[in-house]
DRENNU-250299 format. One record per residue: residue number from 1; x, y negated, z of N, C-alpha, C, CB in turn. Coordinates in nm, 3 decimals. Each point is the difference from the previous one (the first is absolute). Glycine has a CB too. Example, Ala and Ser with C-alpha at 12.3 -4.5 7.8 and 13.67 -1.06 7.14 Angstrom:
BEGIN
(1; (1.319; 0.569; 0.780); (-0.089; -0.119; 0.000); (0.090; -0.120; 0.000); (-0.189; 0.117; 0.125))
(2; (0.154; -0.222; -0.197); (0.082; -0.119; 0.006); (-0.077; -0.109; 0.073); (0.118; 0.063; -0.215))
END
This chain:
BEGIN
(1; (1.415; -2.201; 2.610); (0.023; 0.119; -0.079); (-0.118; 0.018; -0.096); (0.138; 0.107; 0.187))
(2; (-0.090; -0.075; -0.288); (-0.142; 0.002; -0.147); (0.017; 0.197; 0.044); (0.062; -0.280; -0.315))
(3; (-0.226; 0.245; 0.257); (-0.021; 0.185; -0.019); (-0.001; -0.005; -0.191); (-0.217; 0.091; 0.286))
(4; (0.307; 0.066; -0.296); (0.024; 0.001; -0.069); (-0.094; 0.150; -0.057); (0.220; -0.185; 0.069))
(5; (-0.155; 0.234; -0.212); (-0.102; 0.122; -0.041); (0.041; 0.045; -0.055); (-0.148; -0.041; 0.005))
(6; (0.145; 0.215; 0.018); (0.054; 0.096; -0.065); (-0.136; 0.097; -0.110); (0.215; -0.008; 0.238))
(7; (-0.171; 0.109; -0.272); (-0.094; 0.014; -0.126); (-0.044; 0.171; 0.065); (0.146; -0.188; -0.264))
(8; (-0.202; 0.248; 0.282); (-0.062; 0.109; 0.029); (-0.072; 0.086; -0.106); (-0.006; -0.122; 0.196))
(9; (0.034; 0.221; -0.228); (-0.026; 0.083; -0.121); (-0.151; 0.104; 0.081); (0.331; 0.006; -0.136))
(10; (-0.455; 0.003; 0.039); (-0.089; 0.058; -0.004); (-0.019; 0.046; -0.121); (-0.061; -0.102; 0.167))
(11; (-0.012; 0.227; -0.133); (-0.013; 0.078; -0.163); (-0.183; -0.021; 0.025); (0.266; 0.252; -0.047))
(12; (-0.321; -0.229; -0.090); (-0.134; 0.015; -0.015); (-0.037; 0.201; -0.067); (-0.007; -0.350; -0.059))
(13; (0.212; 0.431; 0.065); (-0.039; 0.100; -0.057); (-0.040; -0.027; -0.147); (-0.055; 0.077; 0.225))
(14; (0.051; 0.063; -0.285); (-0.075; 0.020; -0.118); (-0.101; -0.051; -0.041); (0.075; 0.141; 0.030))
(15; (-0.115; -0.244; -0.084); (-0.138; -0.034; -0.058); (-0.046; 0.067; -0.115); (0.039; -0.198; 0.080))
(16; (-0.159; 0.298; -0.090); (0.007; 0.048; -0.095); (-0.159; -0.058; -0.081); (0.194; 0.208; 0.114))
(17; (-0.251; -0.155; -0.242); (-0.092; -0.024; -0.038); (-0.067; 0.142; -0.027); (0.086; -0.231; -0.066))
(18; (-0.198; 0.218; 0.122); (-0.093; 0.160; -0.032); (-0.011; 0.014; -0.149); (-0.171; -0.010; 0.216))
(19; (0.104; -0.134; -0.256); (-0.065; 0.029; -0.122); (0.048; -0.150; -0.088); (-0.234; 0.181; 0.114))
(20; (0.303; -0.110; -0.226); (0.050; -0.098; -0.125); (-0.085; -0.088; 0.000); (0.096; 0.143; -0.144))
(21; (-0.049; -0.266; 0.088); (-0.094; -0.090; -0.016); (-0.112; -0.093; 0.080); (0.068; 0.147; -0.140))
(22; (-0.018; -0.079; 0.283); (-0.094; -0.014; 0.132); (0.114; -0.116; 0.037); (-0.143; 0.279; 0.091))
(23; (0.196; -0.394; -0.086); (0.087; -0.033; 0.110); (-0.004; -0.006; 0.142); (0.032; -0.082; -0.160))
(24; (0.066; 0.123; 0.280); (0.035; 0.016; 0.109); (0.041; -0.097; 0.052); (0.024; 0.173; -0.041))
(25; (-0.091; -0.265; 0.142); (0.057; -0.115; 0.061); (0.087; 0.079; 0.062); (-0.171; -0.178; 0.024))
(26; (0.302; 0.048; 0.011); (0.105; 0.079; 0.102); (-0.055; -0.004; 0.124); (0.203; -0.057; -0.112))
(27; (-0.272; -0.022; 0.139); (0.007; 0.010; 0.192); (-0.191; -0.112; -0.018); (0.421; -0.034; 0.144))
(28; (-0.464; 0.082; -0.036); (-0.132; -0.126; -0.027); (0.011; -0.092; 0.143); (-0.212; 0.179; -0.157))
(29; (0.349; -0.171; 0.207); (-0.002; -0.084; 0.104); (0.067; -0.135; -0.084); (0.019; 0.200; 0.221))
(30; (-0.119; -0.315; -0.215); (0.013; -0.109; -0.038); (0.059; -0.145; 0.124); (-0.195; 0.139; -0.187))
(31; (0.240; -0.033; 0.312); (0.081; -0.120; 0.062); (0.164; 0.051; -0.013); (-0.217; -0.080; 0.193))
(32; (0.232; 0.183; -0.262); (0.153; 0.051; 0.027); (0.074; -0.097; -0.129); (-0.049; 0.305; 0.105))
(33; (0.144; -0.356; -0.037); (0.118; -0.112; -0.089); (0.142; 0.064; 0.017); (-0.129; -0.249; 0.060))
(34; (0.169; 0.312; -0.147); (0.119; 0.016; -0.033); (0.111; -0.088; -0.078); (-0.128; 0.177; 0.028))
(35; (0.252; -0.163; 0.007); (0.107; -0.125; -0.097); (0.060; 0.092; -0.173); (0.146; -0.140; 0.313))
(36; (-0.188; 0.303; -0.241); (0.086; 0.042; -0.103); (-0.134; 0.142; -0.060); (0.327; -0.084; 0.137))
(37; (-0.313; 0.112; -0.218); (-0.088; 0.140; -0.050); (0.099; 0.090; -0.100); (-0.256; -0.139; 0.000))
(38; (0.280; 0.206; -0.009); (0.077; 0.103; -0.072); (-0.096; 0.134; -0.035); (0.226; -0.092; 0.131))
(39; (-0.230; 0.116; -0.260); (-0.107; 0.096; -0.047); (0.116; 0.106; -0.078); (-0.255; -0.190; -0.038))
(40; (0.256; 0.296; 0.015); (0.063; 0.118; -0.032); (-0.061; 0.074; -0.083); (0.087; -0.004; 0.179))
(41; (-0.053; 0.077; -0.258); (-0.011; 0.125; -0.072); (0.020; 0.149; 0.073); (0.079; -0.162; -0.176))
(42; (-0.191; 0.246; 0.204); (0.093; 0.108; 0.027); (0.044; 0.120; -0.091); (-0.091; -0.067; 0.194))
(43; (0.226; 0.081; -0.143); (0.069; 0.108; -0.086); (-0.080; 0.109; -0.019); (0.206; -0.059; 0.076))
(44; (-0.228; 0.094; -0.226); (-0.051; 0.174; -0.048); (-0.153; -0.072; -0.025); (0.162; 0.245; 0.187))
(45; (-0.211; -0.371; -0.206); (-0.125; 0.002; -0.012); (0.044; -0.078; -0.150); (-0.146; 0.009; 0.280))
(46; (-0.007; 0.059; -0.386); (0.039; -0.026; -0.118); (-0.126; -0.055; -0.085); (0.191; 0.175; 0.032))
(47; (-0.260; -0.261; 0.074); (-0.066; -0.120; -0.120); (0.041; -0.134; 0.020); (-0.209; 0.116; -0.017))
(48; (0.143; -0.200; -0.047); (0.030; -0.147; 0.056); (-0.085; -0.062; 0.078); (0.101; -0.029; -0.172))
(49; (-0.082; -0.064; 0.255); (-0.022; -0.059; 0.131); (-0.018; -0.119; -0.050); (0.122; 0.129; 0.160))
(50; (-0.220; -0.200; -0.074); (0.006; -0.148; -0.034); (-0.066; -0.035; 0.141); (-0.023; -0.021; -0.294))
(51; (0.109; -0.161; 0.259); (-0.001; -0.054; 0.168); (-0.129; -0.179; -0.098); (0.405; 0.118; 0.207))
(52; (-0.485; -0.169; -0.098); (-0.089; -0.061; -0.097); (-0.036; -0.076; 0.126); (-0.083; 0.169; -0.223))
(53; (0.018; -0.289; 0.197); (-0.124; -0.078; 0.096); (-0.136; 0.057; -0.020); (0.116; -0.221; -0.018))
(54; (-0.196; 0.166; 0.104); (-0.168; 0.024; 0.004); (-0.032; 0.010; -0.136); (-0.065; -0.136; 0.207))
(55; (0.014; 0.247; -0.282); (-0.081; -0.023; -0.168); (0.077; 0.049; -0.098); (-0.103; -0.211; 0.043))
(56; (0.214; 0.270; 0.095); (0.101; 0.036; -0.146); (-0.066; 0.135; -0.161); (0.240; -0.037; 0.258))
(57; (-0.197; 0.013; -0.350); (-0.025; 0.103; -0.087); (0.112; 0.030; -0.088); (-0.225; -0.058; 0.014))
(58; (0.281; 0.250; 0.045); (0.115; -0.018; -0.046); (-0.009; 0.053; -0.166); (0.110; 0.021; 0.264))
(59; (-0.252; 0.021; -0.297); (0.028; -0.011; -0.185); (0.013; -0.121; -0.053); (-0.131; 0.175; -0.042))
(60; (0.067; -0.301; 0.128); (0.002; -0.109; -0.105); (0.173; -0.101; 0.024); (-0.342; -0.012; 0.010))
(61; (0.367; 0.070; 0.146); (0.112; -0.088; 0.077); (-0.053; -0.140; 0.035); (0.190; 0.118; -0.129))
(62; (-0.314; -0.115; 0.169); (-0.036; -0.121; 0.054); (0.006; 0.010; 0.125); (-0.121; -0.055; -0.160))
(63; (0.201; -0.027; 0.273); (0.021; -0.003; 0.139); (0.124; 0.094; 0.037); (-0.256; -0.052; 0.035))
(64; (0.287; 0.139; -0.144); (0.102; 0.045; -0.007); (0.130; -0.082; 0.042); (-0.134; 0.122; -0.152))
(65; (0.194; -0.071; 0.272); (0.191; -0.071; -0.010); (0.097; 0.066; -0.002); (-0.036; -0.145; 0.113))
(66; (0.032; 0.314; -0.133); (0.109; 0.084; -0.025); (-0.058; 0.165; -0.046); (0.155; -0.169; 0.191))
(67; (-0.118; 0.146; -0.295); (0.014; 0.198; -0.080); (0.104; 0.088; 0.109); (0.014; -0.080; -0.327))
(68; (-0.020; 0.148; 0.380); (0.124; 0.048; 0.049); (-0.017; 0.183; -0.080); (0.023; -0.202; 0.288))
(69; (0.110; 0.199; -0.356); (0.041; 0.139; -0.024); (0.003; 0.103; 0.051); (0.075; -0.093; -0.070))
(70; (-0.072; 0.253; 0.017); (-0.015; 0.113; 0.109); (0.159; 0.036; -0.006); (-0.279; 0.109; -0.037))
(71; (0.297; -0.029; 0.137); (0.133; 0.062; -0.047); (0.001; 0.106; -0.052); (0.085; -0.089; 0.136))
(72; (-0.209; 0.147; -0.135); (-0.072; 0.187; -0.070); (0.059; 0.098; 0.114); (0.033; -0.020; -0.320))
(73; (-0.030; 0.114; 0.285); (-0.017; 0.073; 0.115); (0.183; 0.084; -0.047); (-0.367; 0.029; 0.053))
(74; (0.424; -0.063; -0.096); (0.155; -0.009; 0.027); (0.103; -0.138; 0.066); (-0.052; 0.165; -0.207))
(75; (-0.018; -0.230; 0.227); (0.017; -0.078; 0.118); (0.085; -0.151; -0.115); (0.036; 0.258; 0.267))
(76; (0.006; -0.329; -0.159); (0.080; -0.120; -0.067); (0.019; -0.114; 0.080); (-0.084; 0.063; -0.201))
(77; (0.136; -0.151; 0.132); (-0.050; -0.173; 0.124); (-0.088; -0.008; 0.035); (0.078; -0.140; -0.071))
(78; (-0.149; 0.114; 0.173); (-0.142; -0.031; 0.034); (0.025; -0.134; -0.049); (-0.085; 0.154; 0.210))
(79; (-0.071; -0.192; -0.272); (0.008; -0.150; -0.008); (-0.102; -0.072; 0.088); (0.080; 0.026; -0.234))
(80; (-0.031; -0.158; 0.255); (-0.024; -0.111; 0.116); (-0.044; -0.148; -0.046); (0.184; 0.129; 0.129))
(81; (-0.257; -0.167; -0.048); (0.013; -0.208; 0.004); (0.003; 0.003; 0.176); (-0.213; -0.136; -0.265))
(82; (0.249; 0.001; 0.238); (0.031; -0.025; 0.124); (-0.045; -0.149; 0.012); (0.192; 0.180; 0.018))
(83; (-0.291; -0.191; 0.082); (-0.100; -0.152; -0.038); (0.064; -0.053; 0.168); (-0.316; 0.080; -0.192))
(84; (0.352; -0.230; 0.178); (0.046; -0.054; 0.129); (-0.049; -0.151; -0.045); (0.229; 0.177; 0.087))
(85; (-0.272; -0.231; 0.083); (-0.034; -0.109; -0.006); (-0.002; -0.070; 0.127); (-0.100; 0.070; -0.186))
(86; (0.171; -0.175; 0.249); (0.043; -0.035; 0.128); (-0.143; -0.072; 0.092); (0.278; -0.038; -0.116))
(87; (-0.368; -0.037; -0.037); (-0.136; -0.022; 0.090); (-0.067; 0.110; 0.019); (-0.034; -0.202; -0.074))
(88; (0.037; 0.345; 0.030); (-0.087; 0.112; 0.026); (-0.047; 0.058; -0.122); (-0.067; -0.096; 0.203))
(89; (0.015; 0.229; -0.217); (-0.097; 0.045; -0.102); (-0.103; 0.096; 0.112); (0.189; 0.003; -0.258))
(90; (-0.262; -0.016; 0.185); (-0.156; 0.094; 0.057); (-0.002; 0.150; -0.081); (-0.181; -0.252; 0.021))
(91; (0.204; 0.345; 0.064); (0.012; 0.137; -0.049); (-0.136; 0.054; -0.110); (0.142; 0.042; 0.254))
(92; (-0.245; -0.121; -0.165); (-0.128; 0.037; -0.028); (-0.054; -0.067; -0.140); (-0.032; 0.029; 0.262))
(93; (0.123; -0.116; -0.318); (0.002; -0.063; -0.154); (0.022; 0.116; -0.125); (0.118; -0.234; 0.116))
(94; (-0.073; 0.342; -0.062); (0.092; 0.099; -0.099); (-0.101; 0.071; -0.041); (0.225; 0.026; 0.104))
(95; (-0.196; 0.026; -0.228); (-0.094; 0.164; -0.027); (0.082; 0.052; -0.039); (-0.209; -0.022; -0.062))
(96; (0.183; 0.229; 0.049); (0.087; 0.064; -0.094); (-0.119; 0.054; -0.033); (0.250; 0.035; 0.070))
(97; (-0.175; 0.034; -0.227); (-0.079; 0.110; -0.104); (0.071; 0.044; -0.027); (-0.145; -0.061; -0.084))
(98; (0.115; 0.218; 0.034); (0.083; 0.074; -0.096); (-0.025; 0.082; -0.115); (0.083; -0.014; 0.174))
(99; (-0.007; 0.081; -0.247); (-0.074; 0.082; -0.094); (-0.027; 0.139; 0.035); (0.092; -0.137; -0.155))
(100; (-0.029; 0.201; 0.283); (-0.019; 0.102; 0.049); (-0.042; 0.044; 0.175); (0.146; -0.003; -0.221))
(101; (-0.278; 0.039; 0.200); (-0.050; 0.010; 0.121); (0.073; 0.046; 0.118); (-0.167; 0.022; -0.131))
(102; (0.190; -0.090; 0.288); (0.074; 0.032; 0.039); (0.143; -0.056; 0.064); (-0.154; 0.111; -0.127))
(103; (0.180; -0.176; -0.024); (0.164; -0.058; 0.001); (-0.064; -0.161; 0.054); (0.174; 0.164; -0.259))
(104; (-0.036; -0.235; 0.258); (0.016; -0.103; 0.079); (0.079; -0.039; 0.065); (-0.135; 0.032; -0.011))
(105; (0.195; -0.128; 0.046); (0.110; -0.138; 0.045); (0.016; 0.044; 0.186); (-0.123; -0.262; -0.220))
(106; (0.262; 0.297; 0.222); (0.055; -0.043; 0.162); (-0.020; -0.110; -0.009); (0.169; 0.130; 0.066))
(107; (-0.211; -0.196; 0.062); (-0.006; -0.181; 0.018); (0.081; -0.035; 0.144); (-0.276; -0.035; -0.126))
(108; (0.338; -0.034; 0.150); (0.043; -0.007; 0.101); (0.052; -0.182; -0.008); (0.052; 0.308; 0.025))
(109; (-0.059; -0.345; 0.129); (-0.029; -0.168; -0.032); (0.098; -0.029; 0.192); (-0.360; -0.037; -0.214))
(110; (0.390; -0.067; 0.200); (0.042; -0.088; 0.092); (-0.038; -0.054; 0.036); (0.093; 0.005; -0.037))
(111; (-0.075; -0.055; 0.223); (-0.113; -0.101; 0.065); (0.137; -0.073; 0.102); (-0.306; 0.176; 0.008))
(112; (0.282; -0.313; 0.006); (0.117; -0.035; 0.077); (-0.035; 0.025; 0.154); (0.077; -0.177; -0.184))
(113; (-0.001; 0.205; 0.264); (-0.028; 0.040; 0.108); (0.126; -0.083; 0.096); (-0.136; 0.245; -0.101))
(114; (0.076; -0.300; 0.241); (0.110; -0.059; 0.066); (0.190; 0.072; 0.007); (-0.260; -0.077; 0.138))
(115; (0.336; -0.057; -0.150); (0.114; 0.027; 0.011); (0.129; -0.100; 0.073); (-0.116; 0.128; -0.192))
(116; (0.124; -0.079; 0.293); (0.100; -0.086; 0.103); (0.130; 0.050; -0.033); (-0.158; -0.028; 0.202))
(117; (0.257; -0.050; -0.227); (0.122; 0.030; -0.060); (0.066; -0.030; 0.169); (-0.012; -0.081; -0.327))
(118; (0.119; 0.143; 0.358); (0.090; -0.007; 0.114); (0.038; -0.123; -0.018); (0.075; 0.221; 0.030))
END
């Protein structure tokens, strides 16, 4: 019998940034390997967000890998990426910034966890 694997959902919550221009690692645990990361917008928040590697700078967009939109504070689609990868990603690779102190990215990520099928 092969062991097989199912996918288990963890949130990291709200990541927010105190201070513009400061970037916010997501997590500084550098052994956590996830297959999947999903980053969010939350509804009624109304600057822009950005998701980046180590150095990111989001005036110049260097290390920059996503602008994400606000929805303002009458609400709308939240907007999303959705990063997947079957050898793994490292949570602790990510940064966010924003333009408004405060605001910041739901993150929530997947870890495979044992799965015995009947």
């Amino acid at each position: 019998m092969s062991d097989r694997f199912a996918l288990e959902a963890r949130s990291f919550g709200k990541v927010a940034v105190a201070a513009p221009g400061t970037p916010v690692r997501l997590t500084a645990d550098e052994t956590l390997r996830t297959v999947r990361l999903r980053f969010a917008t939350l509804i009624g928040e109304t600057g822009r967000v950005f998701l980046g590697v180590a150095g990111m700078n989001k005036s110049t967009g260097a290390g920059v890998i996503k602008e994400f939109w606000p929805t303002g504070v009458g609400g709308g689609v939240s907007d999303d990426l959705v990063l997947e990868s079957p050898n793994g990603l490292r949570p602790a690779d990510y940064w966010i910034d924003a333009n408004v102190a405060g605001e910041g990215l739901i993150v929530a990520y997947w870890v495979p966890t044992p799965y015995w099928a009947p």
